[in-house]
C-alpha positions as CSV (number, residue, x, y, z in Angstrom):
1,X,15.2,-16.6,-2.0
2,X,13.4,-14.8,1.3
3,X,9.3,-14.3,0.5
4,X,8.5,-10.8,-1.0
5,X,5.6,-8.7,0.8
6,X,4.3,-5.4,0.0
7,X,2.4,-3.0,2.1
8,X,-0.4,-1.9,-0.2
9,X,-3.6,0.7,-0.2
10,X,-6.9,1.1,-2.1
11,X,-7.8,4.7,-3.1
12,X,-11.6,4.4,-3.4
13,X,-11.7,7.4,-5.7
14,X,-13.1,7.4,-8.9
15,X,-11.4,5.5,-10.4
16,X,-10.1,3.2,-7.7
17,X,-5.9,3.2,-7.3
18,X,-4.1,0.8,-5.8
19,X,-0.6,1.6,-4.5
20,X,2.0,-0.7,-3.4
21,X,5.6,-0.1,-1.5
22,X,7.9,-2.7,0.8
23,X,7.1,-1.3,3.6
24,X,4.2,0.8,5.4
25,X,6.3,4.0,5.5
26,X,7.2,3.9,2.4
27,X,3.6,3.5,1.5
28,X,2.9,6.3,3.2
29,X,5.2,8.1,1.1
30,X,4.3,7.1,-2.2
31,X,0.6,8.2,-1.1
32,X,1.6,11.3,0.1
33,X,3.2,12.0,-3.4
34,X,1.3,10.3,-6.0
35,X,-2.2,11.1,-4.5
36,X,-2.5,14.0,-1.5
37,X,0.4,16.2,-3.2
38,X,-1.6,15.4,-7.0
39,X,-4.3,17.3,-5.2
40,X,-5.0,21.0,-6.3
41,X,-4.7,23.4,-3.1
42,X,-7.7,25.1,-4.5
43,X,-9.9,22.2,-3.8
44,X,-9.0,22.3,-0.2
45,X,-9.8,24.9,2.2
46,X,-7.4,27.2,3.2
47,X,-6.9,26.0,6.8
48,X,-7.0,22.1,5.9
49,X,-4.7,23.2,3.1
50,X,-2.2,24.8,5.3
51,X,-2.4,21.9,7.7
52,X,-1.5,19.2,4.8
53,X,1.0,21.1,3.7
54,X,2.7,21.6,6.7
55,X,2.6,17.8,7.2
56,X,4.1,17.5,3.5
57,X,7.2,19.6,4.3
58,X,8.0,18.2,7.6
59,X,7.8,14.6,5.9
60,X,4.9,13.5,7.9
61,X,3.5,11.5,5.4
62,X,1.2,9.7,7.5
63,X,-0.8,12.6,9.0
64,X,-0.7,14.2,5.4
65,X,-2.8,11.2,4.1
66,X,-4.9,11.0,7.4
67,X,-5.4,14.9,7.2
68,X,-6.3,14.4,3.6
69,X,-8.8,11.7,4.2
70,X,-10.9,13.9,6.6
71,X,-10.8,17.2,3.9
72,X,-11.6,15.0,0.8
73,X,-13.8,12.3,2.5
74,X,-12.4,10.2,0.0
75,X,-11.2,6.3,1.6
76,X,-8.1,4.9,1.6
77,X,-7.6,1.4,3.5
78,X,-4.1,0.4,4.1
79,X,-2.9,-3.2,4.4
80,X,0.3,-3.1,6.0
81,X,0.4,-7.2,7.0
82,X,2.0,-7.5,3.6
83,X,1.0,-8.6,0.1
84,X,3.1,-12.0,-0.5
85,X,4.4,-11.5,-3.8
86,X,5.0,-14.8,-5.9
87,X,7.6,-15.4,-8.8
88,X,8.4,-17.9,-11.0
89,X,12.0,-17.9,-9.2
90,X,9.9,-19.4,-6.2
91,X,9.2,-22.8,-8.4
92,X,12.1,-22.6,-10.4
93,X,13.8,-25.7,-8.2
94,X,11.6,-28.6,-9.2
95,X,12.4,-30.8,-5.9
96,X,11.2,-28.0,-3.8
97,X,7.8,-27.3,-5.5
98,X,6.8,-30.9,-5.8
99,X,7.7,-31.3,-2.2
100,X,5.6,-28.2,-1.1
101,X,3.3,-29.4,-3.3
102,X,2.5,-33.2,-1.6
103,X,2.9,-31.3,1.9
104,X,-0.2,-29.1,1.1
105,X,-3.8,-30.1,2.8
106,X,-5.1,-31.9,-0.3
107,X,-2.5,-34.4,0.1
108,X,-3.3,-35.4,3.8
109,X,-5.2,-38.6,4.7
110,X,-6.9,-41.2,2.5
């Protein structure tokens, strides 16, 4: 089986949210969704409303979260590298995980 990654943010709001997705635009997305659109219009003003919004519809979901981070203040940090994502399928062949077991650092040199 390939290795599993997930692009993945922190909302440092209070409380904290962490949001993962398999790729970065689909992260985007899910942010643009779950937190910018969960946001009442009548906590942003009208012009910065307009402009998220605007973003929203055209499916810019990107400059919707950037656009929200400047009106709320409120960080997200975005860690698009990946998030490896481990499953007991990875060590379910025996041979395999005791040999990448005796290749690993501990096991060089004595």
């Amino acid at each position: 089986m390939p290795d599993t990654t997930l692009a993945y943010a922190v909302v440092r709001g209070d409380p904290p949210a962490v949001y993962a997705a398999d790729d970065v635009d689909t992260l985007h997305h899910v942010l643009a969704l779950k937190v910018v659109a969960a946001t009442p219009g009548s906590t942003i003003p009208p012009g910065q409303r307009e402009r998220i919004r605007e973003a929203l519809i055209e499916e810019r979901w990107g400059d919707a979260v950037v656009r929200w981070i400047e009106v709320t203040g409120i960080p997200v940090d975005v860690y698009a590298s990946g998030l490896e994502v481990w499953t007991a399928e990875r060590f379910s062949r025996p041979d395999e995980a005791g040999l990448e077991l005796r290749l690993r650092p501990l096991f060089e040199g004595d």
